[in-house]
VMD Tcl script that draws the C-alpha trace (Angstrom):
set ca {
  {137.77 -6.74 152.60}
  {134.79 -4.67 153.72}
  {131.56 -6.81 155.29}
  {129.75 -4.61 152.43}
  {132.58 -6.17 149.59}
  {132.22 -9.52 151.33}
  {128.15 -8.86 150.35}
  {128.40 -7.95 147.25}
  {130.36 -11.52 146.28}
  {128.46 -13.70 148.24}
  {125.49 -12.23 145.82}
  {127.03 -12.60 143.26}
  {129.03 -16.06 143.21}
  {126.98 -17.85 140.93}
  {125.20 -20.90 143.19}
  {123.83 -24.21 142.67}
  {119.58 -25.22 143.99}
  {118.71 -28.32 144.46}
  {119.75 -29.07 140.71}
  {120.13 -31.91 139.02}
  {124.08 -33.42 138.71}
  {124.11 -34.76 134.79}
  {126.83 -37.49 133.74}
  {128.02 -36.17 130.25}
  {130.36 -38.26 127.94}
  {131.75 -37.18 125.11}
  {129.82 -36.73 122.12}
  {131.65 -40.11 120.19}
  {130.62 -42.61 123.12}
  {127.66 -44.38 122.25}
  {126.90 -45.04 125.40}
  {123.44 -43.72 125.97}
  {122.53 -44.91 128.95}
  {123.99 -46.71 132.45}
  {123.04 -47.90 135.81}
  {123.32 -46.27 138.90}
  {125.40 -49.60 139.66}
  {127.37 -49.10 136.73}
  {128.13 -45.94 137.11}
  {129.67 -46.73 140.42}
  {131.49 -49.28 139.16}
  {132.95 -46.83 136.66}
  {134.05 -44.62 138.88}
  {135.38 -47.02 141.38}
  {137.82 -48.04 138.48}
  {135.70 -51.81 138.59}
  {135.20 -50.76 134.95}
  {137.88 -49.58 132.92}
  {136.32 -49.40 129.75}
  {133.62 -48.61 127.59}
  {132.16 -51.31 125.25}
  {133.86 -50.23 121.96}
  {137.48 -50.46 123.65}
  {137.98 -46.75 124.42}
  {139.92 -46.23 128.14}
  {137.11 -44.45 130.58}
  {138.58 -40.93 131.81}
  {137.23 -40.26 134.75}
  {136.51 -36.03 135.53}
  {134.65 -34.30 137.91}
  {134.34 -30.41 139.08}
  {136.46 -28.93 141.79}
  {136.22 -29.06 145.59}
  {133.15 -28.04 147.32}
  {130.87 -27.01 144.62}
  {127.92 -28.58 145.59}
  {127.62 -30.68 142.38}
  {130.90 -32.57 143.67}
  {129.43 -33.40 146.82}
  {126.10 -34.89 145.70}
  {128.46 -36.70 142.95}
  {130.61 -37.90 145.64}
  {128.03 -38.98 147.89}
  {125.78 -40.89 145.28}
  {129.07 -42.47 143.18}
  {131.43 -43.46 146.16}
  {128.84 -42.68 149.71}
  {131.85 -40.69 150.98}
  {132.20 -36.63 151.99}
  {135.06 -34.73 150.75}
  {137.39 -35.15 153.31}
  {136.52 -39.17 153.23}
  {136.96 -39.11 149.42}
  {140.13 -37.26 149.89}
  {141.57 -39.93 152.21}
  {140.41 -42.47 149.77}
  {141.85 -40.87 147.05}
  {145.38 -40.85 148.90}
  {144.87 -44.03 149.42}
  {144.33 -45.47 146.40}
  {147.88 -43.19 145.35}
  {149.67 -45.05 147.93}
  {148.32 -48.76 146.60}
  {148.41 -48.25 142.55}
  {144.70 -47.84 142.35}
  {144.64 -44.08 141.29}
  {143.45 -44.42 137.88}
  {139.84 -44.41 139.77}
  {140.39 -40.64 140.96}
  {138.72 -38.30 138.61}
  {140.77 -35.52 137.04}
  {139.83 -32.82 139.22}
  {138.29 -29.59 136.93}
  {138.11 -25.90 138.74}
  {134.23 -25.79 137.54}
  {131.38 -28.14 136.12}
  {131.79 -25.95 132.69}
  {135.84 -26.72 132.98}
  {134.66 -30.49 133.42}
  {132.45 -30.57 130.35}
  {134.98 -28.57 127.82}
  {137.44 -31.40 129.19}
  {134.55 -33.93 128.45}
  {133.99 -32.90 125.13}
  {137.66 -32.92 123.91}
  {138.11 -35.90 125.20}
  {137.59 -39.31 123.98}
  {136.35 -42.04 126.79}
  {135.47 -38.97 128.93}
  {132.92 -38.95 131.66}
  {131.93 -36.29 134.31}
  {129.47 -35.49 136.96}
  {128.61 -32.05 136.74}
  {125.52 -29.56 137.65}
  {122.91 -29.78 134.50}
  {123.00 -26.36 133.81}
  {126.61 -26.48 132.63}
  {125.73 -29.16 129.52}
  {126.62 -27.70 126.08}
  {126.65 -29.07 122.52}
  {130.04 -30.49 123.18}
  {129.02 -33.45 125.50}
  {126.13 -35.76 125.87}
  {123.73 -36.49 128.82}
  {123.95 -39.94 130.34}
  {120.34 -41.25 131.30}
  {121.02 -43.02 135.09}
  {118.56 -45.93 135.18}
  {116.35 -44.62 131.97}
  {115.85 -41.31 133.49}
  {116.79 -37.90 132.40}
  {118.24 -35.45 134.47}
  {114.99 -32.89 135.30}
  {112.86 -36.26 135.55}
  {111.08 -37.71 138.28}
  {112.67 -39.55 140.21}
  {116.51 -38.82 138.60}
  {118.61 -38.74 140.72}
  {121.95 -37.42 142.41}
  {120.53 -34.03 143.43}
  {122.48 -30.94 144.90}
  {119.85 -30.68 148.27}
}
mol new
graphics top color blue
foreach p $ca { graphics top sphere $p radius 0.5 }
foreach p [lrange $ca 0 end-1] q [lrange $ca 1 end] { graphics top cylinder $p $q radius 0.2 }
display resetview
């Protein structure tokens, strides 16, 4: 590949500023919104359910897009490679129902979201269609003062 190729992708891979990471369930949760602590405990696998009875699925967008690592750091306080040794971890011990089903994209993530039931993602705001809903994290929106996890 050319340096001027090389460029021409790195201009045009589509990248993430400082944007806001949204938690999106799927449109039948009623769940409107949750706790920074209980989000954690959700994906931690602490809590296994939602409050009507439905199983919580746990997805999240692919390696090193930065919406994974600001998800990662604000749900578990770990980097990739910590969350991957956690991860294999938790394999090893019968705890991997907390891993989230691992989606190439945030806009993979959410079509996975919104077909299924007792789904819930972390994924970059701008990737939120009709299909899902936004999760307020302590009564904020995503966009919102003070809302956080962030990309930068």
């Amino acid at each position: 590949m050319t340096i001027r190729a090389l460029l021409v992708l790195i201009v045009l891979l589509p990248s993430v500023k400082a944007a806001d990471v949204a938690f999106v369930v799927n449109t039948q949760n009623t769940v409107q919104d949750l706790s920074a602590g209980e989000l954690k405990d959700i994906f931690s696998g602490r809590k296994m359910k939602w409050p009507d009875g439905t199983k919580i699925v746990l997805v999240a967008p692919g390696d090193g897009s930065p919406e994974r690592i600001a998800g990662l750091k604000f749900l578990y306080g770990m980097t990739e490679s910590e969350f991957f040794s956690h991860s294999t971890q938790a394999a090893f011990s019968g705890h991997a129902s907390a891993i989230p089903h691992k989606c190439a994209s945030s806009s993979e993530a959410v079509a996975t979201v919104s077909s299924t039931p007792g789904a819930i993602a972390f994924v970059v705001s701008t990737a939120v269609t009709k299909g899902v809903k936004v999760i307020q994290v302590d009564s904020l929106k995503p966009g919102e003062e003070g809302y956080r996890p962030r990309t930068k």
